[in-house]
C-alpha positions as CSV (number, residue, x, y, z in Angstrom):
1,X,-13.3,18.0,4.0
2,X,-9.4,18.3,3.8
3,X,-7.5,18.5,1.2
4,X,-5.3,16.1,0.2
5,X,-2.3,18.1,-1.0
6,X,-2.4,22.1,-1.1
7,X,-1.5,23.7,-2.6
8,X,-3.0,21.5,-5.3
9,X,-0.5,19.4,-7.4
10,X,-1.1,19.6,-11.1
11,X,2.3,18.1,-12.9
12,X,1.3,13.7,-13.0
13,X,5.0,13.4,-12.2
14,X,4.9,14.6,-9.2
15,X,2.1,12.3,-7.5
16,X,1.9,8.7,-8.7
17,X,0.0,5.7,-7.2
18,X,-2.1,7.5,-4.4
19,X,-5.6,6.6,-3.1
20,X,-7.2,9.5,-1.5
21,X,-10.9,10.4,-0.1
22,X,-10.2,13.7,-2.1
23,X,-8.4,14.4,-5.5
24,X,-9.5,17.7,-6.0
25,X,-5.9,18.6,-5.5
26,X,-4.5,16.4,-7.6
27,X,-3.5,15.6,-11.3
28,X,-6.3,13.4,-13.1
29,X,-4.0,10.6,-13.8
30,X,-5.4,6.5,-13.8
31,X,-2.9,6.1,-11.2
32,X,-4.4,8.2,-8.6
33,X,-7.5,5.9,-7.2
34,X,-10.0,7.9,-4.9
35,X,-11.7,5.7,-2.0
36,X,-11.2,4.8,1.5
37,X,-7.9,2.9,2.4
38,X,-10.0,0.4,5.0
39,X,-7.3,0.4,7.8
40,X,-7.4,-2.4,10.2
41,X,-8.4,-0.1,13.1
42,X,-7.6,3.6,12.5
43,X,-9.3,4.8,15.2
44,X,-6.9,3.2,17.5
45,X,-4.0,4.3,15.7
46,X,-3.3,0.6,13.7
47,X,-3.3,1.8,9.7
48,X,-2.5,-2.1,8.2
49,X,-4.5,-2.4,5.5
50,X,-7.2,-5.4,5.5
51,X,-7.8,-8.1,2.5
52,X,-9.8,-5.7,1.0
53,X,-8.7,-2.1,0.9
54,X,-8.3,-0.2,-2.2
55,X,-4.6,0.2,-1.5
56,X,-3.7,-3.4,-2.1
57,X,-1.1,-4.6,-4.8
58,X,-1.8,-1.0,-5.8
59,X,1.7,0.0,-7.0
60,X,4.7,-1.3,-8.8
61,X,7.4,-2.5,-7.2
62,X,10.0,0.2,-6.7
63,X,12.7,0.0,-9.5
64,X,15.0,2.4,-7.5
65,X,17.8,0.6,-5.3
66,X,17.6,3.0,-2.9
67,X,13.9,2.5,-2.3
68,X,12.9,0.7,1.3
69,X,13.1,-3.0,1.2
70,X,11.4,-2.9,4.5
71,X,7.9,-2.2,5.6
72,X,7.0,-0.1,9.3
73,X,7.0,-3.7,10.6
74,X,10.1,-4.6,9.3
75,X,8.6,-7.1,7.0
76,X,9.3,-7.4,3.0
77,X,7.8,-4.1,1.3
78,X,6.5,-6.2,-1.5
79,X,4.1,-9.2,-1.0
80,X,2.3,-9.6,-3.7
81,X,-1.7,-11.0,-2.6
82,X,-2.6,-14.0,-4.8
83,X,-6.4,-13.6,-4.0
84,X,-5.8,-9.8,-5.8
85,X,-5.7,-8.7,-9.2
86,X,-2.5,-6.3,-9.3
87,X,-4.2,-2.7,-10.1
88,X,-0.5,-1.4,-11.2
89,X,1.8,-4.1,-9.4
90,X,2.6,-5.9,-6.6
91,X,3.2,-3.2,-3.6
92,X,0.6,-1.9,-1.0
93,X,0.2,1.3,-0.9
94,X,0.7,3.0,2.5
95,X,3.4,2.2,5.6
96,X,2.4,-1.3,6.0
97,X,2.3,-4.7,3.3
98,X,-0.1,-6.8,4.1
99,X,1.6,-9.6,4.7
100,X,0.3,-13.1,4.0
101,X,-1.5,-14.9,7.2
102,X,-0.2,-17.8,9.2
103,X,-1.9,-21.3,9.3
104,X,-0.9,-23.7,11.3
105,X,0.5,-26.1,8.6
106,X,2.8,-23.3,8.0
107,X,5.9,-23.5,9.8
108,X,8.6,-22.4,7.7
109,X,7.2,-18.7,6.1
110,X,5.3,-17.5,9.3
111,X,7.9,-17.5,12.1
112,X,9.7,-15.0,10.8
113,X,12.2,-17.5,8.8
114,X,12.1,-15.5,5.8
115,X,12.8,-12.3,6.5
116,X,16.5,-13.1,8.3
């Protein structure tokens, strides 16, 4: 197995709101989860993360101005999931926010309206 971080990390300020397969090399703080992130389709390089990963409304939104507004995608880095209990706030953890899904009905906040 790899390790997440070497060498290991043991100050909690330096590693906040992670979810690892492996945190042997970190700080025992509540807000490092350990678990799989359920990717879309890793092994074809897509890392989204699906309805039910670990790494959902996993972290709170970033107080610092400075901090990405923007996903990978180009899409609003915080989307909070109404179906998911927040474990620490609104933000995904990872590259990606998963982003709500487009019904038909929906016309006005799944063509890309929002986000101009």
């Amino acid at each position: 197995m790899r390790e997440t971080v070497s060498p290991a990390i043991t100050d909690s300020h330096n590693a906040a709101y992670v979810l690892t397969n492996d945190r042997s090399t970190l700080p025992n703080a509540i807000y490092i989860t350990e678990g799989e992130p359920t990717f879309r389709d890793a092994a074809n390089g897509d890392y989204h993360l699906t309805l039910t990963s670990l790494g959902v409304d996993s972290a709170p939104a970033a107080s610092d101005p400075n901090s990405p507004k923007l996903d990978f995608d180009g899409k609003p880095r915080v989307h909070d999931e109404a179906s998911i209990p927040n474990q620490f706030g609104p933000m995904d953890l990872g590259a990606y926010e998963l982003q709500p899904s487009c019904g038909q009905a929906d016309t006005v906040y799944c063509n890309g309206f929002e986000f101009q």
